[in-house]
C-alpha positions, 0 to 999 in steps of 0.5 A: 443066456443073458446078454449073449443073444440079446447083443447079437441080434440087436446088432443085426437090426441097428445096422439100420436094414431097410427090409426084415423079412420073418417066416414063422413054421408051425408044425404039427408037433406044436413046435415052431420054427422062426427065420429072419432074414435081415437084408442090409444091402443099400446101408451097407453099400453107402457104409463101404463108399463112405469108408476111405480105402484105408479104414476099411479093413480096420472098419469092417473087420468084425463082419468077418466073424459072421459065418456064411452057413448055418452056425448055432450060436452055441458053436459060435460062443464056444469057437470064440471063447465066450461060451460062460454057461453051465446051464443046461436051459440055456445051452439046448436054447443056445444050441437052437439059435443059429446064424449066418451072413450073405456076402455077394461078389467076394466082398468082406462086408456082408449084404444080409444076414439071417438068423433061425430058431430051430423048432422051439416047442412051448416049454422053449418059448416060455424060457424066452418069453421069462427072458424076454421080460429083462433082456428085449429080444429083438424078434418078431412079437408073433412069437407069443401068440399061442399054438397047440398044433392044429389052431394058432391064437393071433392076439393082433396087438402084438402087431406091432415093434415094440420089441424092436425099438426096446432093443435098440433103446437098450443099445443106444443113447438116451440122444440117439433114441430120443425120437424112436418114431423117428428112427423106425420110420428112417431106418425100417423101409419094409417089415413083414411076417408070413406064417406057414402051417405044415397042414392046409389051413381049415378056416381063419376067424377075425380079420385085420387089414394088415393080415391076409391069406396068401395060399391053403398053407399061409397066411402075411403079416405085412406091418404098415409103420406109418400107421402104427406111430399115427396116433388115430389110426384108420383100419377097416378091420382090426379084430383083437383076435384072429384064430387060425385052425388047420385041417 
């Protein structure tokens, strides 16, 4: 599995998107399910109006490659010739992973992109977390919180984009991500993650400024980058745990 998912999803965050978007499912089973919605809209605009007519085919030819359905990148890997692994781990991971692309108006280049882990139970997630430690995976940093199926753990620090910004220090120059604050604050526009429970939601203990109750089923994180890159941050309420149990 290395390198392949990894590349793949540090592509989606350098395109330099405005908005990420996560929905963490929690099921009842003590899986979970995770979707990232990536809109690249406004880059992608300037991208195209930058590009002289004559490039543009030649420019954004690989976007093409992206499907507009739900594809495993298992599906995708072997379509393309690059599926290199025997290994039943990582094809059942691989197999779980599935992304797509949104275009608008008929245009080649897409306008967002979005990628889903399909019920990872523990036993997946700690293949990724073993993964994780070599290879960054750009994903949103709740993934590590612990659920059993009824209460779900918050450890609030990982409210924060450190796998982000090690993924793309993994991908760029020691030039380009010199000033990594700077290029979060430029690139980064809007970061959030709802957490949604398939039973009611019985009781939240802990809180934090950046997380609130939207509904009986869910709950938003909604990450403030100024605060986070600020060296003496001021928070109301910053409780090092949060639990959540459901009914």
């Amino acid at each position: 599995m290395k390198k392949t998912i990894v590349l793949f999803l540090i592509s989606l965050f350098i395109l330099q998107s405005c908005t990420i978007n996560t929905e963490m499912i929690y099921h009842k089973d003590s899986a979970s399910s995770v979707i990232t919605d990536v809109d690249t809209r406004e880059f992608m605009a300037e991208m195209e109006a930058m590009t002289p007519d004559s490039l543009k085919q030649e420019k954004f030819k690989d976007m093409d490659r992206f499907p507009t359905i739900w594809t495993s990148m298992y599906d995708l890997l072997k379509k393309e010739g690059k599926l290199k692994t025997e290994n039943q781990d990582t094809i059942r991971i691989l197999k779980k992973f599935f992304l797509k692309s949104t275009k608008a108006d008929n245009k080649p280049v897409p306008v967002g992109f979005s990628f889903k882990m399909d019920h990872f139970t523990p036993n997946d997630y700690e293949l990724i977390k073993n993964f994780n430690k070599d290879e960054k995976l750009p994903l949103d940093q709740n993934f590590l919180n612990t659920w059993d199926g009824k209460t779900l753990v918050i450890n609030t620090d990982v409210f924060n984009l450190k796998n982000i910004e090690e993924a793309i220090q993994s991908k760029g120059s020691k030039e380009e991500t010199a000033n990594m604050e700077g290029m979060m604050m430029m690139f980064f526009k809007n970061i959030g993650t709802t957490l949604k429970f398939e039973n009611k939601i019985k009781s939240i203990t802990g809180k934090h400024d950046w997380l609130k109750q939207v509904d009986d089923y869910s709950v938003r994180i909604q990450y403030d980058l100024k605060t986070i890159y600020d060296k003496d941050p001021k928070l109301k309420n910053a409780d090092k745990k949060i639990v959540i149990v459901t009914e």
